[in-house]
BAFI-3210 file (N, C-alpha, C; in Angstrom, 3 decimals, decimal comma, padded with zeros to 6 digits):
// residues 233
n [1|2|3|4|5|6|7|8|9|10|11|12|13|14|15|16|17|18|19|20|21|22|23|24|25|26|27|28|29|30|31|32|33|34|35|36|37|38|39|40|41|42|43|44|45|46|47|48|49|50|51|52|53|54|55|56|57|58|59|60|61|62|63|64|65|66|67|68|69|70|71|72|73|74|75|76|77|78|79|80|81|82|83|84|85|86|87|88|89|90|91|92|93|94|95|96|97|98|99|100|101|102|103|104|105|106|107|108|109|110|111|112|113|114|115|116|117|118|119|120|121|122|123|124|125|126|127|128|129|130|131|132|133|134|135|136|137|138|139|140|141|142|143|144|145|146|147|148|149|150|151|152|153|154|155|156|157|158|159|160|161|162|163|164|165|166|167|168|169|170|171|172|173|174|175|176|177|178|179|180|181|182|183|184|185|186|187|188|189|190|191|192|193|194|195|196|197|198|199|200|201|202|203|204|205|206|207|208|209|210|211|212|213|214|215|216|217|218|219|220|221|222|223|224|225|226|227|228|229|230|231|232|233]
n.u [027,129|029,692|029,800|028,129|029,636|031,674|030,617|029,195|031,759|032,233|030,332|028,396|026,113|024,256|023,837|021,445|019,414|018,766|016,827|013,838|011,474|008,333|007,406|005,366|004,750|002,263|001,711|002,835|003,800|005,044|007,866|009,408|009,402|011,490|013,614|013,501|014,828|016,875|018,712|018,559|019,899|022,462|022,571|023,039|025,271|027,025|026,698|027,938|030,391|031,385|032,209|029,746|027,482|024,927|021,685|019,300|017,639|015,964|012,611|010,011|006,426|002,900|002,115|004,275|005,711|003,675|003,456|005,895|008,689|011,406|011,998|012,276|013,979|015,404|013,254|009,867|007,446|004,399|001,642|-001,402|-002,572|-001,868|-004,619|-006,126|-006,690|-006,504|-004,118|-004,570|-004,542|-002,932|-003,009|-005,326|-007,999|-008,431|-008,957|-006,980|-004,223|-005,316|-005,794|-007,569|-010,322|-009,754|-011,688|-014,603|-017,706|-020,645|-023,824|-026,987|-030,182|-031,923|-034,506|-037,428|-039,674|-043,109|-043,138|-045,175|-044,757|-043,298|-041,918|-039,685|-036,228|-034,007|-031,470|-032,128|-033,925|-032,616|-033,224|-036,018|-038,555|-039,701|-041,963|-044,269|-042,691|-040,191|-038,094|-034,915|-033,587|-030,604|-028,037|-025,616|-023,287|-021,341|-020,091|-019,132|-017,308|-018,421|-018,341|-019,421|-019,884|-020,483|-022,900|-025,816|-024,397|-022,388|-022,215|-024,208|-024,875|-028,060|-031,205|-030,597|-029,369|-026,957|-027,611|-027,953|-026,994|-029,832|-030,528|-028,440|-025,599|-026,087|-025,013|-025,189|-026,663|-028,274|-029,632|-031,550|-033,165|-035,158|-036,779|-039,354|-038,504|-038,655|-038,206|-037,038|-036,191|-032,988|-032,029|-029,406|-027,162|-024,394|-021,719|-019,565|-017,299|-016,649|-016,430|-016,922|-018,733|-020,676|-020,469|-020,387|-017,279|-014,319|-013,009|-014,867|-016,811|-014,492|-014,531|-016,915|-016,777|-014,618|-012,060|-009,575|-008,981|-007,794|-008,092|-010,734|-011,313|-009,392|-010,767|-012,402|-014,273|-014,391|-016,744|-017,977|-018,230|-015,155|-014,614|-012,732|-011,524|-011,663|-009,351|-006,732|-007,890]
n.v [-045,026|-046,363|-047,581|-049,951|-050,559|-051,702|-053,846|-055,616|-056,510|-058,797|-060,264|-059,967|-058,081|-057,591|-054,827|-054,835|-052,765|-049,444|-046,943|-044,534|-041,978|-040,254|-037,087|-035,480|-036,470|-036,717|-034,692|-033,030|-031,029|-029,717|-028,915|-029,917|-032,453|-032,998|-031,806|-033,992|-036,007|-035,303|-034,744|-037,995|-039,163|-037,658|-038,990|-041,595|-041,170|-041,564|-043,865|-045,496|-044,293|-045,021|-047,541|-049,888|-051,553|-052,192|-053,761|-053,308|-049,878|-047,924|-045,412|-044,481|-043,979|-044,769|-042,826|-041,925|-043,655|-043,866|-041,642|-040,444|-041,408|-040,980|-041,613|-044,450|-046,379|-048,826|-050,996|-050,372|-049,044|-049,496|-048,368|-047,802|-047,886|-050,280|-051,593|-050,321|-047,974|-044,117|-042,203|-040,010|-035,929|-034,081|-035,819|-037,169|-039,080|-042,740|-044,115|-042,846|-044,019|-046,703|-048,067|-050,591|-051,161|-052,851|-053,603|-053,782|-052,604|-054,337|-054,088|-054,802|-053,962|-053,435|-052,829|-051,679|-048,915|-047,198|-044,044|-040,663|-037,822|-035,061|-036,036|-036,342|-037,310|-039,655|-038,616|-034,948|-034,266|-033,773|-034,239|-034,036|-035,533|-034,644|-035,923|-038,785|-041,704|-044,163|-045,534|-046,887|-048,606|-048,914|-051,219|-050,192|-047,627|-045,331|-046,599|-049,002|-047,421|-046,201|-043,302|-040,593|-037,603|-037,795|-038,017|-037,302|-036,274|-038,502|-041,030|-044,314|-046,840|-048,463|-050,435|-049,642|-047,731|-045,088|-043,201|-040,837|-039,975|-040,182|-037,494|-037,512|-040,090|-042,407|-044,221|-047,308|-047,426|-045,867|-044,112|-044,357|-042,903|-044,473|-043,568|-043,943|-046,464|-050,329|-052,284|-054,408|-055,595|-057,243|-056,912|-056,141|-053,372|-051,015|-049,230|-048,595|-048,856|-050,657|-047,992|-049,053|-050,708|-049,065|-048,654|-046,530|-044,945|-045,810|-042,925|-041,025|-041,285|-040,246|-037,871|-036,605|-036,629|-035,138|-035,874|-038,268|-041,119|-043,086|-043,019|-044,039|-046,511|-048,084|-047,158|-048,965|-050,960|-053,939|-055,304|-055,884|-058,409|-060,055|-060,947|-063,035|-062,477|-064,802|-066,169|-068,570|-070,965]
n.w [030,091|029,858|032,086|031,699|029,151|030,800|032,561|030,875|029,467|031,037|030,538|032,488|032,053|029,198|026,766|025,038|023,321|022,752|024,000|023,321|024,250|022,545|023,134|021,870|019,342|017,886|017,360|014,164|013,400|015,622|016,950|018,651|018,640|016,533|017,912|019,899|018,717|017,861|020,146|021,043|018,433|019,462|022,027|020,484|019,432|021,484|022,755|020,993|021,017|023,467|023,017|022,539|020,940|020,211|018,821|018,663|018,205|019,061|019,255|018,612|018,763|017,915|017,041|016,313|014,260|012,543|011,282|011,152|009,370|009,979|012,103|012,759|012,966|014,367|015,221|015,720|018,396|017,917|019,943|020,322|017,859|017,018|017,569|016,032|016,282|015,966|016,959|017,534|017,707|015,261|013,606|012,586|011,251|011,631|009,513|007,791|007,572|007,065|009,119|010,901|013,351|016,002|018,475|019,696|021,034|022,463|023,886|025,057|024,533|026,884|028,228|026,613|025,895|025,020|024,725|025,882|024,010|025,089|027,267|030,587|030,395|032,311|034,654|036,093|033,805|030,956|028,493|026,642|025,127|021,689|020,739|020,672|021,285|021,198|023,774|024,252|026,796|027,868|029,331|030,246|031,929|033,678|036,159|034,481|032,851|030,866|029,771|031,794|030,267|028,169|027,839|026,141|023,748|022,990|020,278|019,381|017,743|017,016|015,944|013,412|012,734|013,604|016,799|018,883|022,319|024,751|027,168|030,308|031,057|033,244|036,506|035,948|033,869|029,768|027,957|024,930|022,317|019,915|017,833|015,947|014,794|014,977|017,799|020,728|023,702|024,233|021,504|019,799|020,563|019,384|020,666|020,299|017,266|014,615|011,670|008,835|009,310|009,502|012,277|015,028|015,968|017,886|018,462|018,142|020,336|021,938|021,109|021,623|024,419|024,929|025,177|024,762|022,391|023,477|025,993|025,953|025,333|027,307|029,813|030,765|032,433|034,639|034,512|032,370|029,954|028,383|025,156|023,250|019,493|016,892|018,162|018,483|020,685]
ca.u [027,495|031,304|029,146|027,603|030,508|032,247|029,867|028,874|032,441|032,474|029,233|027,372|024,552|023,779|023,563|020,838|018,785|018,668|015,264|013,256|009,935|008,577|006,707|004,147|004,499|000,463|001,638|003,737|003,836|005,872|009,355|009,685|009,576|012,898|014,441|014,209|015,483|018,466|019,422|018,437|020,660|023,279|022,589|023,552|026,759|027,484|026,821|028,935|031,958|031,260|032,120|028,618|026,735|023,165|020,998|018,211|017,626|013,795|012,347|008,448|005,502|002,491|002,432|005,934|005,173|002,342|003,698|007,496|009,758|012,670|012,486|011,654|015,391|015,412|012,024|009,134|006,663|002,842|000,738|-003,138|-002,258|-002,229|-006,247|-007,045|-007,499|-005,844|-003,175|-004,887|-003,632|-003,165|-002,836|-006,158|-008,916|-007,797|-008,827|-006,099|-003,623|-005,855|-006,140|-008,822|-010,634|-009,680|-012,514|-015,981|-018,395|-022,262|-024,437|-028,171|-031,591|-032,678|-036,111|-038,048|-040,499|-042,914|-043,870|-045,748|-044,162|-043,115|-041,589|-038,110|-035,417|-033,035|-031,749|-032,403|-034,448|-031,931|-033,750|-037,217|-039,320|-041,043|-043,482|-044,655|-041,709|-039,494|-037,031|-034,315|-032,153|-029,089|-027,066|-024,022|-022,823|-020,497|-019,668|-018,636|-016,291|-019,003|-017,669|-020,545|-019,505|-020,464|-024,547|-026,184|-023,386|-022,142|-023,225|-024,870|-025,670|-029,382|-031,707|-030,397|-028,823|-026,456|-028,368|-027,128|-027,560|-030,523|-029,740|-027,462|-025,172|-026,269|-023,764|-025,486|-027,275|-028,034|-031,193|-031,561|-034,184|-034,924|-038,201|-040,733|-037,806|-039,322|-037,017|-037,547|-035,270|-032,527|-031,758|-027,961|-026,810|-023,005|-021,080|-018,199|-016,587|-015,896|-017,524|-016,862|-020,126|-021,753|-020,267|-019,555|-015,726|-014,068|-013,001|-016,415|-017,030|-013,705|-014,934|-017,972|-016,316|-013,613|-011,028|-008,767|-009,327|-006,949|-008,922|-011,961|-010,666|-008,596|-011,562|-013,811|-014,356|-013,976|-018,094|-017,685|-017,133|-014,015|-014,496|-011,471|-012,278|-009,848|-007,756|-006,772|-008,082]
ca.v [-045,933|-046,281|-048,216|-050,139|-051,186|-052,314|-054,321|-056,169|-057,176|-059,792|-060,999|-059,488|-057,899|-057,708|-054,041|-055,160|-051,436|-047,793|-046,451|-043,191|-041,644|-038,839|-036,415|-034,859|-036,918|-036,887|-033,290|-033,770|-029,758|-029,385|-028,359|-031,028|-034,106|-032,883|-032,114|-035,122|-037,037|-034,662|-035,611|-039,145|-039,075|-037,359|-040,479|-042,915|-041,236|-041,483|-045,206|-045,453|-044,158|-046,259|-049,403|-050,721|-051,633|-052,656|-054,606|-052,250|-048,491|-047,377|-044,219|-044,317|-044,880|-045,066|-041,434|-041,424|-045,130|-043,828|-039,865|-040,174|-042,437|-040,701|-042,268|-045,444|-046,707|-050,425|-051,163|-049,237|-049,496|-049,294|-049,113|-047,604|-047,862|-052,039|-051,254|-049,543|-046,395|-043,133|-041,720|-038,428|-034,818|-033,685|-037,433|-037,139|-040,367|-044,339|-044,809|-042,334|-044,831|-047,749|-048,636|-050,997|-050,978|-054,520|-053,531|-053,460|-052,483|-053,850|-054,369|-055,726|-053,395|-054,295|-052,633|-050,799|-048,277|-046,080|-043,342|-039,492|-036,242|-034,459|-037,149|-036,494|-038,893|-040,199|-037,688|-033,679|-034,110|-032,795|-034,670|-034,342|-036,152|-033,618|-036,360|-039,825|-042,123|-045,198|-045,239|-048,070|-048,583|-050,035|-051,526|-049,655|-046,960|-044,918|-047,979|-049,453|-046,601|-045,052|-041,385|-039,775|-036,653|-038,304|-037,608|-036,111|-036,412|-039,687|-042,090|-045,752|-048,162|-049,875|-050,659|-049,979|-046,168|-044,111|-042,390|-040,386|-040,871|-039,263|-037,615|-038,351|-041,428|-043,117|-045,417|-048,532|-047,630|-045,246|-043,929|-044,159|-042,815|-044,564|-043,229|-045,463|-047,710|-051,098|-052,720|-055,123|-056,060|-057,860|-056,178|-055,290|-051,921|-051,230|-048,200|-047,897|-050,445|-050,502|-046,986|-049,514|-051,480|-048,395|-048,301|-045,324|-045,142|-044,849|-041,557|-039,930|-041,253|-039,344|-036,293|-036,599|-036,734|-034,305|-037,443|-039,280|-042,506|-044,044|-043,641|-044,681|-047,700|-048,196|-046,982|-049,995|-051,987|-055,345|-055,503|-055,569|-059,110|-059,596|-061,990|-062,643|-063,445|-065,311|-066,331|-070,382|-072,084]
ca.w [029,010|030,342|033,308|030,743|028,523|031,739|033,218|029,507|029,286|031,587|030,571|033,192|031,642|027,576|026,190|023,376|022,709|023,300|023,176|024,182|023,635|022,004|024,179|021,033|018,184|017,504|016,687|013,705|013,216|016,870|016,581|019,803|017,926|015,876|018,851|020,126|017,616|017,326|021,333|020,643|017,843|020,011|022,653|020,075|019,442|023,525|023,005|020,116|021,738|024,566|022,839|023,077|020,199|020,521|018,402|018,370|018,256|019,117|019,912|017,277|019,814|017,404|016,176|015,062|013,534|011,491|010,525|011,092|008,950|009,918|013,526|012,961|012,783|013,647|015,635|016,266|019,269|018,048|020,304|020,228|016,441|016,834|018,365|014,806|016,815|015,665|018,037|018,082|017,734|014,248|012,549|011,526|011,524|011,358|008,220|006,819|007,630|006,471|010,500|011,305|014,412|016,373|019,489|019,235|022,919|022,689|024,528|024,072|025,598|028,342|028,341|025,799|026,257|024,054|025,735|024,347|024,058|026,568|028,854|030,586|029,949|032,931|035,370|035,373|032,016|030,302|026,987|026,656|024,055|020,824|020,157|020,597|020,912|022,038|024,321|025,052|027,900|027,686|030,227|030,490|032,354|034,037|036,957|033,858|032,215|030,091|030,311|031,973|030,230|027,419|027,821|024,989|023,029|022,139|019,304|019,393|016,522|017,352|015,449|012,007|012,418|014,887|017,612|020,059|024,070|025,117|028,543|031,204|031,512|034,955|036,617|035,512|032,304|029,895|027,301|023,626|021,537|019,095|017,282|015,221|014,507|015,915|018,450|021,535|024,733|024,267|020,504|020,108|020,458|019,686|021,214|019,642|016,660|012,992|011,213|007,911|009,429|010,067|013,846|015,296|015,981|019,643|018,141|018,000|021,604|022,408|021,052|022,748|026,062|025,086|025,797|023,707|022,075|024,328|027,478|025,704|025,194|028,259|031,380|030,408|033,988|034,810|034,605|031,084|028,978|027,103|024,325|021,815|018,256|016,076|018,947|019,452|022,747]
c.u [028,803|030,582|028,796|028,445|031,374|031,593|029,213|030,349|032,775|031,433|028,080|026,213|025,159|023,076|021,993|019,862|019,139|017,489|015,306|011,873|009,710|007,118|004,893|004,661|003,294|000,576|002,454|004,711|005,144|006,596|010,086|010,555|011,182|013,931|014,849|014,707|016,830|019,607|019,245|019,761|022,717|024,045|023,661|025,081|027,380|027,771|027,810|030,277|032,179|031,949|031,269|028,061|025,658|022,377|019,893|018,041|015,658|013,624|010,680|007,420|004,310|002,040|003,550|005,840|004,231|003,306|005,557|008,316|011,176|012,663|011,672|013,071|015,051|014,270|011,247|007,869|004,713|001,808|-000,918|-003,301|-002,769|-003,813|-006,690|-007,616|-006,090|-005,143|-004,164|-004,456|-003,743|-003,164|-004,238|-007,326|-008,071|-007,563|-007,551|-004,724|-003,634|-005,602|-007,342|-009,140|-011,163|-010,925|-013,579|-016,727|-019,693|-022,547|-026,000|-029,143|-031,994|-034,165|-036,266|-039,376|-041,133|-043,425|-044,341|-044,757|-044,065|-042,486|-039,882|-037,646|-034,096|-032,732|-031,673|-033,267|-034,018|-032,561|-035,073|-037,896|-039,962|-042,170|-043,075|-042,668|-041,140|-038,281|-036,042|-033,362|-031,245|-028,205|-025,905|-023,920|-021,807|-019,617|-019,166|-017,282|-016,952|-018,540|-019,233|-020,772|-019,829|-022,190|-024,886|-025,561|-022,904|-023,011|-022,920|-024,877|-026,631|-030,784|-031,948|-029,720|-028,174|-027,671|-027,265|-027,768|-028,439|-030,546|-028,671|-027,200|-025,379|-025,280|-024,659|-026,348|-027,323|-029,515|-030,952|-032,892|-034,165|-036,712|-039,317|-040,006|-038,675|-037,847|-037,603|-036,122|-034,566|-031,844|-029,982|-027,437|-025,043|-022,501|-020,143|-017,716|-015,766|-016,723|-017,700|-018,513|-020,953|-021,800|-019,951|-018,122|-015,435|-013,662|-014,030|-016,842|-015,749|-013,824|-016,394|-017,964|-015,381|-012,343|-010,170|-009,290|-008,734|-007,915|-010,516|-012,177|-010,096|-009,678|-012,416|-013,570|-014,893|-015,769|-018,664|-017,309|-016,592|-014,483|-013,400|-011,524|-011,024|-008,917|-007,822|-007,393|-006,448]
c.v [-046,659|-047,398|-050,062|-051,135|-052,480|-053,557|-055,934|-056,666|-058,142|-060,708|-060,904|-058,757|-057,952|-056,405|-054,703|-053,772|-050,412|-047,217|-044,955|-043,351|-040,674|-038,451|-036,084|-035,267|-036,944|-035,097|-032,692|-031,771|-028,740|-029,022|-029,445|-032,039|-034,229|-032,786|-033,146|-035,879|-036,624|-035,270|-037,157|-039,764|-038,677|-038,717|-041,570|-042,614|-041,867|-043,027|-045,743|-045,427|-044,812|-047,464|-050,040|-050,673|-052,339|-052,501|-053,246|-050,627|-048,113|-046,159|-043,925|-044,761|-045,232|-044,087|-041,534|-042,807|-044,749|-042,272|-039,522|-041,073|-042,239|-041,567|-043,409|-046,703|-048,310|-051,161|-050,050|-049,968|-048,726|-049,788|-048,919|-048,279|-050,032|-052,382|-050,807|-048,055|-045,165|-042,537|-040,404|-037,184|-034,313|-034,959|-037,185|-039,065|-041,397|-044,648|-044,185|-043,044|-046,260|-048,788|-049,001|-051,647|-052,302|-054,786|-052,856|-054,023|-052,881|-054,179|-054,741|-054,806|-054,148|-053,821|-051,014|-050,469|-047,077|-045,133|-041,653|-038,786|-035,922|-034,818|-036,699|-037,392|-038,877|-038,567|-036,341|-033,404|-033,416|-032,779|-035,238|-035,229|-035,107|-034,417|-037,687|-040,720|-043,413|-045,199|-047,040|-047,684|-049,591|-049,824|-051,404|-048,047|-046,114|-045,532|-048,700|-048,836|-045,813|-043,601|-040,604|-037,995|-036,785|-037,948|-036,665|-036,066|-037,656|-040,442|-043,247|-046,315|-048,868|-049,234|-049,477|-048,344|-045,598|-043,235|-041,667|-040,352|-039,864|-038,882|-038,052|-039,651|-041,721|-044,035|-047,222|-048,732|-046,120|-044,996|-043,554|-044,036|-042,865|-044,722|-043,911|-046,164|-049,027|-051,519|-053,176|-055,115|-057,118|-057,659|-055,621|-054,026|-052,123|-049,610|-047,556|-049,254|-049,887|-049,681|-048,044|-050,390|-050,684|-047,595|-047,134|-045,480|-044,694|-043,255|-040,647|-040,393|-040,310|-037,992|-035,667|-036,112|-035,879|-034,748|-037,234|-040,562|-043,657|-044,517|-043,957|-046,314|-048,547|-048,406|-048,518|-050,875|-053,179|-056,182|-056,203|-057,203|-058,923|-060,889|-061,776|-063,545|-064,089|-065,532|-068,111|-070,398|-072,567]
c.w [029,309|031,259|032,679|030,381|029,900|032,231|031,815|029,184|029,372|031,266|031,899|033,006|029,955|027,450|025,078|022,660|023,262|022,727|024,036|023,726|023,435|023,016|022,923|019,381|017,166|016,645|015,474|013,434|014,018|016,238|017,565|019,276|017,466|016,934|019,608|019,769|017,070|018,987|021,089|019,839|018,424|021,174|022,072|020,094|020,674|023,455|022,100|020,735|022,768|024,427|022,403|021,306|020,123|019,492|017,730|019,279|018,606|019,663|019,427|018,128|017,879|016,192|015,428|014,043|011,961|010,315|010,451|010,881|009,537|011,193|013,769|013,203|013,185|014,031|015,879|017,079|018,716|019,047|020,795|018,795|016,098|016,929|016,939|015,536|016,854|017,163|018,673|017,383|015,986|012,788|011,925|012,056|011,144|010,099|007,074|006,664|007,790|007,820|010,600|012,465|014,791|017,717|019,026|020,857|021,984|023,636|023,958|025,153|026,448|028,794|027,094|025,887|025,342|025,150|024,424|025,066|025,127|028,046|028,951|031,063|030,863|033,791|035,037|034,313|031,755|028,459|027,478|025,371|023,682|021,019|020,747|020,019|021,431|022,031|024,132|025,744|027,834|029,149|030,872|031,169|033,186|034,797|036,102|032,531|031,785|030,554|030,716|031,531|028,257|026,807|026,775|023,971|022,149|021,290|019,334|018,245|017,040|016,408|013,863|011,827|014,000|015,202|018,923|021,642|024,250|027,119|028,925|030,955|032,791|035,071|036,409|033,956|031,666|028,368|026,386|023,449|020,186|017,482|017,207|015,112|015,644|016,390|019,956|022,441|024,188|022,301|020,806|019,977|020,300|019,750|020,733|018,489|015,536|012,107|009,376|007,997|009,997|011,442|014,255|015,916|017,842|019,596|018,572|019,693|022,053|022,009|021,773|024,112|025,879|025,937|024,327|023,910|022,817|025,621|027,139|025,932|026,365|029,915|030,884|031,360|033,030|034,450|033,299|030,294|027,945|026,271|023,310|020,794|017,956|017,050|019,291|020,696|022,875]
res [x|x|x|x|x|x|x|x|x|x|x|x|x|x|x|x|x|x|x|x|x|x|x|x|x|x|x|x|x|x|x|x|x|x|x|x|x|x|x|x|x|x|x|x|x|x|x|x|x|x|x|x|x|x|x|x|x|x|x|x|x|x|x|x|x|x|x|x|x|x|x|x|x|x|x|x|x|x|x|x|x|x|x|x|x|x|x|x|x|x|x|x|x|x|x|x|x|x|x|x|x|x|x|x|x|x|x|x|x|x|x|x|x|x|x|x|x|x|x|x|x|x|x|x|x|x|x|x|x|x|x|x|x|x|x|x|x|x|x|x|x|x|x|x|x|x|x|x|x|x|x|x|x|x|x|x|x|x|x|x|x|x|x|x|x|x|x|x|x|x|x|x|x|x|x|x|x|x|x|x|x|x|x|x|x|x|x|x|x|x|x|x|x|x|x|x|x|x|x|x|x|x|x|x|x|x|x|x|x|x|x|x|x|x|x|x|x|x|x|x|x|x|x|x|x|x|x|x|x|x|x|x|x]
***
């Protein structure tokens, strides 16, 4: 800080913040969190006596933003939280902090198939068919982020109700069953969005995969278009 003050005298650099970050904020329960905010706190003094006074104080990623007023002091950095997607950890779901979910994955079938009972679905048949049924395949897979860890597990939106993946994720696609519902190629399926329209949430894909919502969000290859709503040209 002494380094600092010196150097900011002459007009050679511009003090303007003192930040940090909190290690387990998502955990609001820790004993951590307090600690850091007691060195933090200790910090500022350091800068204080320094001379230096700076503009802004930060230390609140999106956990401490949402669950911790005390350390929000003059900015705070949100940032899954800006996504509408819950930090994690003991916070609890989006909607408890009236977060709404700015990313939404579909995709559209690419072939639909009925087939009878008994048929196995994508590799290993890990998911067989009870009865008489139709399948769709969708276009996405692991080459594209899908968490292949995800199989069996995760939930879809197509044709008019969450389903969950039948079988394995393959690296280029991946198999819904979706009963008597009627439904044709080229039908939109959506992966993850807004549970307010029904969507299933990147959440529930991160529990699926035994992830966080972050890297749900985050692995999604380049394969993948981005479209951005509401934004000027």
């Amino acid at each position: 800080m002494e380094r600092a003050a010196h150097l900011q005298a002459p007009g050679t650099v511009q003090v303007t913040g003192v930040w940090s970050h909190f290690a387990v904020a998502d955990s609001p329960s820790s004993a951590v969190t307090a600690d850091q905010l007691v060195a933090f706190d200790q910090a500022l003094e350091v800068v204080a006596a320094s001379g230096l006074t700076p503009q802004f104080r930060h230390i609140a990623n999106s956990a401490a933003t949402l669950a911790a007023p005390q350390a929000h002091y003059d900015l705070v950095r949100p940032g899954i939280a800006i996504y509408g997607v819950s930090p994690g950890g003991e916070l609890g779901p989006p909607e408890q902090y009236g977060l709404k979910p700015a990313m939404t994955l579909r995709a559209r079938l690419a072939g639909v198939k009925r087939v009878p009972a008994g048929q196995g679905v994508s590799y290993g048949h890990e998911y067989v068919t009870t009865s008489a049924t139709t399948l769709g395949l969708v276009p996405l897979g692991y080459a594209d982020g899908i968490p292949r860890a995800a199989g069996g597990r995760a939930p879809v939106l197509a044709a008019g109700r969450q389903r969950t993946i039948a079988g394995r994720v393959c690296m280029d696609q991946f198999v819904i069953d979706l009963g008597d519902d009627p439904a044709r190629p080229g039908d939109e399926v959506v992966l993850f969005g807004d549970p307010a329209r029904g969507e299933p949430a990147a959440e529930q894909w991160a529990v699926a995969a035994g992830t966080i919502g972050y890297e749900i969000v985050t692995r999604l290859g380049p394969r993948i278009e981005r479209t951005w709503v509401g934004v000027q040209p």
